[in-house]
KETI-59267 format. One line per field, with one value per residue: residue number from 1; residue in one letter; y, z, x of N, C-alpha, C in turn. Coordinates in Angstrom, 3 decimals. Last residue first. Example, Ala and Ser with C-alpha at 12.3 -4.5 7.8 and 13.67 -1.06 7.14 Angstrom:
nr <- 2/1;
rest <- S/A;
nnorth <- -2.250/-5.690;
nup <- 7.080/7.800;
neast <- 12.850/13.190;
canorth <- -1.060/-4.500;
caup <- 7.140/7.800;
caeast <- 13.670/12.300;
cnorth <- 0.030/-3.300;
cup <- 7.870/7.800;
ceast <- 12.900/13.200;
This chain:
nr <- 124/123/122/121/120/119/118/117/116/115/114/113/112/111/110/109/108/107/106/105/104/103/102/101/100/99/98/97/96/95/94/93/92/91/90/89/88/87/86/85/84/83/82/81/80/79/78/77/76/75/74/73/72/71/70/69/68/67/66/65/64/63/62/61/60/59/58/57/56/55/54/53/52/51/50/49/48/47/46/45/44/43/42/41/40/39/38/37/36/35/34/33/32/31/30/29/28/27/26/25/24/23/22/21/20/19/18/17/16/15/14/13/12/11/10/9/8/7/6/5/4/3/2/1;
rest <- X/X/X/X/X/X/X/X/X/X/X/X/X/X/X/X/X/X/X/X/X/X/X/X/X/X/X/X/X/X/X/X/X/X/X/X/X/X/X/X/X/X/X/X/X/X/X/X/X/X/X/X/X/X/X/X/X/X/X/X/X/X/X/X/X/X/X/X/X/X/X/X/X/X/X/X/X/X/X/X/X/X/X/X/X/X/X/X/X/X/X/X/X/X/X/X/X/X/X/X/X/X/X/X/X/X/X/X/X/X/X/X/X/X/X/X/X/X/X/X/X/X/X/X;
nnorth <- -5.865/-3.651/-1.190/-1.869/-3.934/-3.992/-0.724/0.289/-0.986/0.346/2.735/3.300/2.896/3.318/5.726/7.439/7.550/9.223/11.599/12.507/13.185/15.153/16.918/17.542/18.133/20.758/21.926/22.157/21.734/19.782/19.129/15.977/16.195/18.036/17.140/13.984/13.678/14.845/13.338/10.916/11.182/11.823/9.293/7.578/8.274/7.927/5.484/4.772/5.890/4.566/2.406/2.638/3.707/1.751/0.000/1.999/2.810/0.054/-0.121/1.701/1.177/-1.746/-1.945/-0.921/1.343/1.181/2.172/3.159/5.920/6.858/6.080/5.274/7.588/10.198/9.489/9.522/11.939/13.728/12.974/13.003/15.544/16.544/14.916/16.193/18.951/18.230/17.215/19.829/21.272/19.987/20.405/23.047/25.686/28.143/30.527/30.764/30.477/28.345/26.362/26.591/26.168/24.293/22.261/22.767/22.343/19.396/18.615/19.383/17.571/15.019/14.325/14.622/12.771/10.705/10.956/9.740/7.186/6.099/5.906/4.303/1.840/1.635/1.450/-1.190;
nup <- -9.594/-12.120/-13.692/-15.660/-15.127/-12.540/-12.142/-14.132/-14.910/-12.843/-13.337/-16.087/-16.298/-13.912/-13.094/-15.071/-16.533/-15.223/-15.273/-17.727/-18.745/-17.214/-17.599/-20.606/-20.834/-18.966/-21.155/-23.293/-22.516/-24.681/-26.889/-27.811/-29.836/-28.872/-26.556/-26.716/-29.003/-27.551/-25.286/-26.783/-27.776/-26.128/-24.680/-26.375/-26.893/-24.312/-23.390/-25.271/-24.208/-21.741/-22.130/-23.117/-21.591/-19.529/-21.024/-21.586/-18.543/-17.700/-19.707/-18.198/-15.849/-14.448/-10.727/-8.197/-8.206/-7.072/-5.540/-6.201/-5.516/-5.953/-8.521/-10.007/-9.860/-10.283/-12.893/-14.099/-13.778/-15.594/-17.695/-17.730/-17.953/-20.279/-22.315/-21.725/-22.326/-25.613/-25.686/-25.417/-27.624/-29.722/-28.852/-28.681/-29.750/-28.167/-26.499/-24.494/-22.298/-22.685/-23.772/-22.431/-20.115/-19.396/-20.043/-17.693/-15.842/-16.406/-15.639/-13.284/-12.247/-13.037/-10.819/-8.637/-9.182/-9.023/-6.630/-5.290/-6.348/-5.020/-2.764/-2.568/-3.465/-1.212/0.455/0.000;
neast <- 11.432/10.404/10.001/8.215/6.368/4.929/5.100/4.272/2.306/0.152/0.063/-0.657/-3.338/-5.202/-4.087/-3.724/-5.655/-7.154/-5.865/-5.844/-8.338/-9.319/-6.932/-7.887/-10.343/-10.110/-8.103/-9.899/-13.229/-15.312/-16.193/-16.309/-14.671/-12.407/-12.008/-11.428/-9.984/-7.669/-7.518/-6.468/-4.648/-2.742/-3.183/-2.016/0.228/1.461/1.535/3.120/5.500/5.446/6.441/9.080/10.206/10.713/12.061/14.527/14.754/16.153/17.975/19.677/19.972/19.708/18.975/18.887/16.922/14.691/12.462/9.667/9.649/12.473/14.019/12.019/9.810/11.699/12.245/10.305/8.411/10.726/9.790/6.942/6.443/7.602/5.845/3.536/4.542/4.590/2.388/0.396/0.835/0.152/-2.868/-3.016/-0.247/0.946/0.247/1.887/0.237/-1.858/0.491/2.865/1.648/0.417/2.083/4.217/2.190/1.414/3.928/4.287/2.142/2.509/4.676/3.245/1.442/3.175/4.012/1.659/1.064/4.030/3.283/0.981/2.003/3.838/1.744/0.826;
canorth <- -6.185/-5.183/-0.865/-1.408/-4.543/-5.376/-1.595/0.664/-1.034/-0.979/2.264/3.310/2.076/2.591/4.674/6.939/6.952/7.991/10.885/12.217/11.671/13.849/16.365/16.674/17.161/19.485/22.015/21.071/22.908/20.186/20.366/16.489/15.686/18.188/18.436/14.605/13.595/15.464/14.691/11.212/11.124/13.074/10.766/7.046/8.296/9.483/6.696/4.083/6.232/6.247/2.252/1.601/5.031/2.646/-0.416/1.509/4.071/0.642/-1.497/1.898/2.211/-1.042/-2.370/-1.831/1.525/0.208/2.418/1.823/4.952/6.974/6.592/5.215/6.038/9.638/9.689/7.994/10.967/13.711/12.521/11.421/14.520/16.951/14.627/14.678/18.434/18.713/16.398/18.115/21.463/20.421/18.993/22.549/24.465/26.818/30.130/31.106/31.912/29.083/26.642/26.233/27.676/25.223/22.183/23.340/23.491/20.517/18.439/19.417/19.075/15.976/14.779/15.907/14.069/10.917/10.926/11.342/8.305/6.002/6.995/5.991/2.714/1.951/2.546/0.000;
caup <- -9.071/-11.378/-11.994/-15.778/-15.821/-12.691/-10.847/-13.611/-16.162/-12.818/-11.992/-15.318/-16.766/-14.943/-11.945/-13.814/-17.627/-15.427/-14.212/-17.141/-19.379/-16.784/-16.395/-19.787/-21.273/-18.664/-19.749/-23.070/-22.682/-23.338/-26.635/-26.673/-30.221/-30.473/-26.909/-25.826/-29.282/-28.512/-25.377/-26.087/-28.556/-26.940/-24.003/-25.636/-27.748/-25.176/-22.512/-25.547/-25.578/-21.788/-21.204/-24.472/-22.961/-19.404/-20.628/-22.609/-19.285/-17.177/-19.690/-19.753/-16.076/-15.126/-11.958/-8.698/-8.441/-8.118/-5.303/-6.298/-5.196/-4.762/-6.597/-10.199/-9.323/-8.813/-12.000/-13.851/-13.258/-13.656/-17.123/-18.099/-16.596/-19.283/-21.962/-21.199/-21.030/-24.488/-26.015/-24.981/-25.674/-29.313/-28.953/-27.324/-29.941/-29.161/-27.896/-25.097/-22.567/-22.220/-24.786/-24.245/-20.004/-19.462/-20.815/-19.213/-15.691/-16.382/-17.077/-14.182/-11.707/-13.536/-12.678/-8.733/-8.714/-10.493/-7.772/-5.171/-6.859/-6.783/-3.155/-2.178/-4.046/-2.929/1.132/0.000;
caeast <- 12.676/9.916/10.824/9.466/7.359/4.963/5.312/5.408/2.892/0.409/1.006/0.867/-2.160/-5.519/-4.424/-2.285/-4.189/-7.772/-6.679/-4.520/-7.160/-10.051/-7.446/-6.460/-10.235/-10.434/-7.369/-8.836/-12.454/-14.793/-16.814/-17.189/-16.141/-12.825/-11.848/-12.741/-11.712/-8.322/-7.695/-8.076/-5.888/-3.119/-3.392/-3.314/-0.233/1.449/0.815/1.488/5.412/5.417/5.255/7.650/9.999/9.936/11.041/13.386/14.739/14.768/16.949/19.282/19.673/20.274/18.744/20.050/18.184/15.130/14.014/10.230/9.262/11.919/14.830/13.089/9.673/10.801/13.176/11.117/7.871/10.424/11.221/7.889/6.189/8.655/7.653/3.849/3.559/5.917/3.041/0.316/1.307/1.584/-2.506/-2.804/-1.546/0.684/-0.461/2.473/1.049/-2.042/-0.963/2.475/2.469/-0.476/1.169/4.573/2.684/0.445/2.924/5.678/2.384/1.534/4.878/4.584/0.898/2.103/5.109/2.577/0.591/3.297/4.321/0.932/1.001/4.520/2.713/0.000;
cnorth <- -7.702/-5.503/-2.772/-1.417/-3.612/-5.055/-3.097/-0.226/-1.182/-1.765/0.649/2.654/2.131/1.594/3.173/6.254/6.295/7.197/9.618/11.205/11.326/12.512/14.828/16.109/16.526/18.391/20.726/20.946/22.042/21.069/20.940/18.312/16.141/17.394/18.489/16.123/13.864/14.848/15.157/12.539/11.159/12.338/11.774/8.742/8.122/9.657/7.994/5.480/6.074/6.735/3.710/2.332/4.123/3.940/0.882/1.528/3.272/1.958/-0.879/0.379/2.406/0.071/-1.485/-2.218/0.364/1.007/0.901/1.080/3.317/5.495/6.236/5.146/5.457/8.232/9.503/8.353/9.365/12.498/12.912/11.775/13.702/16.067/15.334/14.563/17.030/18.326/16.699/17.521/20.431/20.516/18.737/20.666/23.599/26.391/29.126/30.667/32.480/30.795/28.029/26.655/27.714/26.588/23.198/23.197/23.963/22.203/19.258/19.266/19.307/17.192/15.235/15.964/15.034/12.329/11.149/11.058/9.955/7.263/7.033/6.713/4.383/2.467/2.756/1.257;
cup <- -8.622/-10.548/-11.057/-14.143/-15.667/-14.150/-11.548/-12.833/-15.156/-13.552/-12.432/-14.348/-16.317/-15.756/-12.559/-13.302/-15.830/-16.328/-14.335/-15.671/-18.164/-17.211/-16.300/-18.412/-20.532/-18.743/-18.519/-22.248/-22.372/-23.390/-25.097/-26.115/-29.504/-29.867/-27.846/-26.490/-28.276/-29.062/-26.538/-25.430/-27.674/-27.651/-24.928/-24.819/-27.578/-25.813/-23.565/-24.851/-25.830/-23.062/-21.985/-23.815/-23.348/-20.677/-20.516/-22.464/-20.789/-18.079/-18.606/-19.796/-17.537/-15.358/-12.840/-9.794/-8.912/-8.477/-5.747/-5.483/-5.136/-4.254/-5.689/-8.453/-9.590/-8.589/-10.489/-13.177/-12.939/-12.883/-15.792/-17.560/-16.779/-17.968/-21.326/-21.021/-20.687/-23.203/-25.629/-24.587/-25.197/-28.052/-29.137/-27.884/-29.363/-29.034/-28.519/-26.416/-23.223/-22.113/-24.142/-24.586/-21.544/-20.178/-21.053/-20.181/-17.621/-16.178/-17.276/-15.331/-12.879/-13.366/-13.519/-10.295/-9.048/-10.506/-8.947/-6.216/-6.138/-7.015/-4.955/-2.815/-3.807/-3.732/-0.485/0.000;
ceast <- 13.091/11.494/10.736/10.327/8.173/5.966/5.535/6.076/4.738/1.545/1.456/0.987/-1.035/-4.601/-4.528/-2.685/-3.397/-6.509/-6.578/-4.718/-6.159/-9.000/-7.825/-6.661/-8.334/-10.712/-8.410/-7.869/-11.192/-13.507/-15.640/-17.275/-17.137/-14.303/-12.624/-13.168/-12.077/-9.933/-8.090/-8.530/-7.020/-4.359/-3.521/-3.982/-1.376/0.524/0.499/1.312/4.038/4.613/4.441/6.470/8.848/9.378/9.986/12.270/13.899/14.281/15.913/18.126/18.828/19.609/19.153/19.882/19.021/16.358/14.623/11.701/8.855/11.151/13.939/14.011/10.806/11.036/12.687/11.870/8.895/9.587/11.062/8.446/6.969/7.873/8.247/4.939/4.094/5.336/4.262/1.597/1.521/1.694/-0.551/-2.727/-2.028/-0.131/0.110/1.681/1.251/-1.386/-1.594/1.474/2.743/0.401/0.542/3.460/3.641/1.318/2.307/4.631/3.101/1.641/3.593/4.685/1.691/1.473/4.232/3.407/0.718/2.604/3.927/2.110/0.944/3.414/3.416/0.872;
């Protein structure tokens, strides 16, 4: 229970890091918010492996580069599973795309990551 919790503080701090360059792309600085997206995700990614990485896995004894794959395969679906569903929520459903991210990003960390994180990339 206690790797769960740190799990989803660590999902919390790299959403933070997501949501802060997602908002500061589309929101400041007028890109596009399916572009925002996709910087957003790749600055959580790297704060998010570095957490579960040290913290909350503390898999350290395992290689570096054979966790950094595992983890780009996990990331890469995450990406591609997140900008599309932000965008048909945005686009089909109307929803404003600061809460079409929300609701994806919600439902991606409990759904696929932890579990992805914990039984293949950080498995010890």
């Amino acid at each position: 229970m206690l790797t769960f919790l740190k799990a989803q503080a660590a999902s919390v701090t790299a959403t933070a890091v997501d949501f802060f360059v997602y908002i500061m792309m589309f929101e400041v600085f007028g890109v596009w918010y399916v572009a925002a997206t996709v910087c957003g995700t790749i600055s959580g990614a790297l704060a998010h492996f570095l957490l579960s990485r040290l913290w909350v896995f503390q898999a350290t004894g395992g290689k570096i580069h054979a966790q950094g794959l595992k983890y780009f395969m996990v990331w890469a679906i995450y990406l591609l599973l997140s900008t599309l569903f932000i965008f048909l929520i945005t686009d089909y459903l109307g929803l404003n795309p600061i809460m079409s991210k929300i609701i994806v990003a919600s439902c991606l960390s409990i759904s696929y990551n932890y579990f992805l994180h914990k039984k293949f990339v950080f498995k010890q």
